[in-house]
C-alpha positions in Angstrom: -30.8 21.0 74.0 -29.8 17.3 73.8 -28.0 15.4 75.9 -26.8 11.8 76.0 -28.0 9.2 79.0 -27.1 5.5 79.6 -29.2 3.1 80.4 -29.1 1.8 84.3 -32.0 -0.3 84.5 -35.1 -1.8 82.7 -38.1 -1.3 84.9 -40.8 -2.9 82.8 -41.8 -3.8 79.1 -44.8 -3.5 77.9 -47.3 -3.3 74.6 -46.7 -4.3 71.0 -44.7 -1.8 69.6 -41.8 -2.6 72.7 -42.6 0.5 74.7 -39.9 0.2 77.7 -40.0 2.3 80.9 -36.5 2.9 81.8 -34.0 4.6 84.3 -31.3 6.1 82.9 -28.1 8.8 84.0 -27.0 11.5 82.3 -23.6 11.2 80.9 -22.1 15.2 81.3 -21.7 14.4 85.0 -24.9 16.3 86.0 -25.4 12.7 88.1 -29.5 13.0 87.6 -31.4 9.8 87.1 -34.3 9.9 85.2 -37.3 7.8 84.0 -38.6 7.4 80.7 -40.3 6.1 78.3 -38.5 4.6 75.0 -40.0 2.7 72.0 -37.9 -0.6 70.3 -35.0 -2.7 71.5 -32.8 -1.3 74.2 -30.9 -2.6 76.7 -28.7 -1.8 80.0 -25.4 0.1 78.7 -27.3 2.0 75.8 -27.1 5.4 75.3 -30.3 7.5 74.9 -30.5 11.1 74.0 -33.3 12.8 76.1 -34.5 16.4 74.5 -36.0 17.3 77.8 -34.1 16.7 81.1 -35.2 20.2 82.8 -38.5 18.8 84.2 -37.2 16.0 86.3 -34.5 14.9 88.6 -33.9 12.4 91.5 -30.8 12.7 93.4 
């Protein structure tokens, strides 16, 4: 299942092909914040859509 996160924070860039390491919240009010890993231009306020969100959560 997918479901839709927003972008809190931008912990670090790195590499050549823009491979971001972010922190993001889910959006259907599960309130889990995850970290990830995204490829290309993105900034705070986007809206990701994360296939897996079972295998993490901080609270």
């Amino acid at each position: 299942m997918v479901e839709a996160a927003e972008v809190i924070k931008i912990v670090k860039r790195d590499g050549p092909k823009g491979i971001s390491l972010i922190k993001c919240k889910l959006v259907d009010g599960n309130h889990k914040i995850l970290e990830r890993a995204v490829i290309g231009k993105i900034k705070v306020g986007d809206f990701v859509y994360l296939k897996e969100t079972e295998m993490e959560g901080v609270q």
